[in-house]
C-alpha positions in Angstrom: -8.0 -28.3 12.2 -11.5 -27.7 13.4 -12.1 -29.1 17.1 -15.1 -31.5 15.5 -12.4 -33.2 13.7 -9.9 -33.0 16.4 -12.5 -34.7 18.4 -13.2 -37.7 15.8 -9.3 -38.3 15.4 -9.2 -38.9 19.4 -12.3 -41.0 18.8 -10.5 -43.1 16.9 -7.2 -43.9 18.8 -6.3 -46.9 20.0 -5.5 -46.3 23.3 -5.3 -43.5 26.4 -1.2 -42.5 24.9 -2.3 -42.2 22.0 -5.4 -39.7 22.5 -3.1 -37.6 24.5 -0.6 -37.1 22.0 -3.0 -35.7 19.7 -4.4 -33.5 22.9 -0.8 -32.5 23.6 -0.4 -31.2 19.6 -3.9 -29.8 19.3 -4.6 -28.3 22.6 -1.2 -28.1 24.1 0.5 -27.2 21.1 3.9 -29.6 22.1 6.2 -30.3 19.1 5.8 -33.8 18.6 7.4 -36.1 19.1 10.5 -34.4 20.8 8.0 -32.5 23.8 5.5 -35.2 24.0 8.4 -37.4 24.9 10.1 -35.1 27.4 6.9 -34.4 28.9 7.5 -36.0 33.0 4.5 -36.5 35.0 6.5 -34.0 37.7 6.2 -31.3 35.0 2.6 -31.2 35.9 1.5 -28.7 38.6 -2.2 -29.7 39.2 -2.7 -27.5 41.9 -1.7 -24.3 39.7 -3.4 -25.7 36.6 0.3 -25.4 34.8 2.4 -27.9 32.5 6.2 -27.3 32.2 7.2 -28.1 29.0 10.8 -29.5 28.0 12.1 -28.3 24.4 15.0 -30.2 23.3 14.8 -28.1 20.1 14.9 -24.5 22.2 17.3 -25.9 24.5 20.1 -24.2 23.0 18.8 -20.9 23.4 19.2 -18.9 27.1 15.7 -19.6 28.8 14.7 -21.9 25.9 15.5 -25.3 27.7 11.5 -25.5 28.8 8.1 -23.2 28.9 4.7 -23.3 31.0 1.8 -23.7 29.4 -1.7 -23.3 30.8 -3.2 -26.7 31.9 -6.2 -26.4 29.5 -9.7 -27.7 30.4 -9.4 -29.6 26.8 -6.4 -31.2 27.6 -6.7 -32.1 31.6 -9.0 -35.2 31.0 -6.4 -37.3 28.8 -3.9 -36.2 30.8 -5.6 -37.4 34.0 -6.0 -40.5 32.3 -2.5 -41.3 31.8 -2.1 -40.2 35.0 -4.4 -42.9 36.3 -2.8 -46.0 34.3 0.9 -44.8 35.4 2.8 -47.8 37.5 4.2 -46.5 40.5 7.4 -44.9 40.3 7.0 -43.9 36.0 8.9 -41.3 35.4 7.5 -40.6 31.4 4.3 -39.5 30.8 4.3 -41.2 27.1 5.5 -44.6 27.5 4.4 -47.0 25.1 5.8 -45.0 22.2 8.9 -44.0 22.8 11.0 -46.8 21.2 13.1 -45.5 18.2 11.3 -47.6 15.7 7.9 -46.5 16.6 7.2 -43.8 14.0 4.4 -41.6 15.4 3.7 -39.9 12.0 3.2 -43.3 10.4 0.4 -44.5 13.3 -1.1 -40.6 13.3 -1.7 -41.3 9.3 -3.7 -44.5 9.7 -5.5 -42.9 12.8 -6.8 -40.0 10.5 -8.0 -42.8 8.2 -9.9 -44.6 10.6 -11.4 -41.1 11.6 -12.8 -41.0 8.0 -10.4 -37.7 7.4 -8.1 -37.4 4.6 -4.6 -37.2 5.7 -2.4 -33.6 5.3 0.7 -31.8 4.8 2.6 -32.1 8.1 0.1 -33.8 10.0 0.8 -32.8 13.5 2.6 -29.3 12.8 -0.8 -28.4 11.5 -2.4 -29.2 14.8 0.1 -26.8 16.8 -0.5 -24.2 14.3 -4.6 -24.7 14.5 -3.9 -23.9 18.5 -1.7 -20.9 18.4 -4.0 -19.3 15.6 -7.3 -20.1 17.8 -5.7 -19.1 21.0 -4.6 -15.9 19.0 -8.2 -14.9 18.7 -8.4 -14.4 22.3 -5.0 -13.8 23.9 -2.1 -11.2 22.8 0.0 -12.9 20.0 3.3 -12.1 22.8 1.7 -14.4 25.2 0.5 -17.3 22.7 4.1 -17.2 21.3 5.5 -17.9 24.9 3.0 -20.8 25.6 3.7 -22.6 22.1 7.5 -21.6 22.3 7.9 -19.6 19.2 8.3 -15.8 18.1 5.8 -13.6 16.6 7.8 -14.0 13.1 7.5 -17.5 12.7 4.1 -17.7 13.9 3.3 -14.6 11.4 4.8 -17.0 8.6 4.3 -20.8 9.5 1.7 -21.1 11.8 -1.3 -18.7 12.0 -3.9 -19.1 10.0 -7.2 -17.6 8.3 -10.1 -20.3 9.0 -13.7 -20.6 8.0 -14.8 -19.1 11.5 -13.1 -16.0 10.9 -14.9 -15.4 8.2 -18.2 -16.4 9.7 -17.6 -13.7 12.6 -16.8 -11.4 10.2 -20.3 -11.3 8.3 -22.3 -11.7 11.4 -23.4 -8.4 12.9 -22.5 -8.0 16.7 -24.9 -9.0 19.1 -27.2 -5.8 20.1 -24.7 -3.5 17.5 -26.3 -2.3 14.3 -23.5 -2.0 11.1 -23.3 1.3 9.6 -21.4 4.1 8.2 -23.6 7.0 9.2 -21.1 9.1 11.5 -22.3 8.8 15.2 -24.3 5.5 15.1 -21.5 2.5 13.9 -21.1 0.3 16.9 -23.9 2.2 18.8 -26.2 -0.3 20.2 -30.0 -0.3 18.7 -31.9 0.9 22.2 -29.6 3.6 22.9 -29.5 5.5 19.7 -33.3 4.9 19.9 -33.0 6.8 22.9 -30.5 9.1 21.4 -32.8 10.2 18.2 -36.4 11.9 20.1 -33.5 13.2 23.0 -32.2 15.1 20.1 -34.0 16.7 18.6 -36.2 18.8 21.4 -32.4 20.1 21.6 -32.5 20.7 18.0 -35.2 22.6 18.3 -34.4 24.5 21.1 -31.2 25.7 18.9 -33.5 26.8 16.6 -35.6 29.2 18.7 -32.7 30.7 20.4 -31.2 30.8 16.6 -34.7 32.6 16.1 -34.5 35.3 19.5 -30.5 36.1 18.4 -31.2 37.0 15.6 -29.9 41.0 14.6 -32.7 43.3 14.4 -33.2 44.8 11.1 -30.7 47.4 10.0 -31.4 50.4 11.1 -29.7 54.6 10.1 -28.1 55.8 12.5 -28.0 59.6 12.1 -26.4 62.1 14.0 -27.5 64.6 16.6 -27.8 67.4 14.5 -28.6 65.9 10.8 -31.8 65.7 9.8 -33.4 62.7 9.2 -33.2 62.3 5.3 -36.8 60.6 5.6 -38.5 64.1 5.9 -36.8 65.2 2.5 -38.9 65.3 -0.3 -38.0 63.1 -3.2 -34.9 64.8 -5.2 -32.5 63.5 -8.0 -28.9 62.6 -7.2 -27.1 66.0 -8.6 -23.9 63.8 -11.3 -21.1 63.0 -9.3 -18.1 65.2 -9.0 -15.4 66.8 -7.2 -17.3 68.9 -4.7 -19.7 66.9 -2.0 -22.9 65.8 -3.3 -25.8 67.6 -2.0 -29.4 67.0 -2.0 -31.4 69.0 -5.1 -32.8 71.4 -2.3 -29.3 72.2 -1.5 -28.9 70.6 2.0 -26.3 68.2 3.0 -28.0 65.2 4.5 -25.5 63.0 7.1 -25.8 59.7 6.9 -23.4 57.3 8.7 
């Protein structure tokens, strides 16, 4: 549930309850109607920008009777407007709805009809799940799960979501990042591997000259003291190979290591 149409469904409420009951499912992500209704206005710690929320359907559970939940800056305003209708000594923050024949899901239907939307499968599970898969995309799943009061299995299965906008991130580059598979520049940003390149390769050149200077001299025989040099022997034939030594044609032995 995009926040464009969250927006036109709050648009089209009837009244200040009502708008927060779809802020409490979309940007809250309460269980409706069983936390909307337990909701107090005590449970709401302005100063620490906090909301405690009851869970009759955790309640069971050891530590599952309530959670806190981040005030969020989408959902203070409707809050504050309850706030500022509530008589003197109200205990509730929903009021108006919570008589046993006043069937939310039934209201929240026409409500997406007046917004020009067409109604869909569990209307205001889908908002909780459009909040714990956005806030996913920017908080550890661990901490999400505590705030919207499940575990990371059920949200794995029933509530997180692929949407069109993680598709769009996916196919746009990264601000000041270049895509690529060449090994050394993926995720390097554009100025700094132009810096990188002409930095380079003086280096690369450098390793070339000293390549160049280390290079071994050309062989070179190594005689012994008291050989002599087979350079100063005239040309001669290699005598066939056999048992004794070989020897040059002029019968000297030339030492070569």
């Amino acid at each position: 549930m995009t926040l464009d149409v969250t927006e036109k469904l709050i648009d089209a409420c009837p009244d200040a309850e009502w708008r927060l009951i779809i802020a409490l499912s979309r940007y809250g992500g309460l269980r409706c109607p069983s936390e909307h209704l337990s909701l107090r206005l005590g449970d709401v710690d302005w100063e620490h920008n906090r909301v405690t929320v009851r869970s009759p359907k955790t309640a069971h559970h050891p530590g599952g009777e309530s959670r806190v939940i981040p005030l969020f800056p989408e959902l203070r305003p409707h809050l504050e407007a309850v706030f500022d209708q509530a008589e003197p000594g109200t205990e509730f923050v929903i009021t108006r709805y919570r008589n046993k024949n006043s069937n939310l899901r039934t209201q929240f239907l026409r409500i997406i009809k007046r917004a020009g939307e067409k109604p869909w499968p569990k209307p205001f599970q889908n908002l909780r799940a459009s909040r714990q898969t956005e806030l996913t995309a920017t908080f550890p799943l661990h901490v999400v799960c505590r705030w919207i009061g499940n575990s990371a299995l059920i949200a794995d299965k029933h509530y997180l979501q692929v949407t069109d906008d993680h598709y769009k991130m996916a196919t746009e580059p990264m601000a000041g990042f270049q895509r690529g598979t060449e090994s050394g520049t993926a995720g390097v940003p554009r100025d700094q591997k132009a810096a990188q390149n002409p930095a380079q390769q003086p280096a690369a050149q450098s390793g070339i000259d000293s390549q160049d200077m280390n290079k071994a001299p050309e062989k070179q025989t190594m005689l012994r003291p008291d050989a002599t040099a087979c350079d100063t022997i005239p040309e001669w034939e290699a005598p066939p190979a056999g048992v004794e030594p070989a020897t040059l044609a002029l019968g000297k032995p030339c030492s070569i290591l």
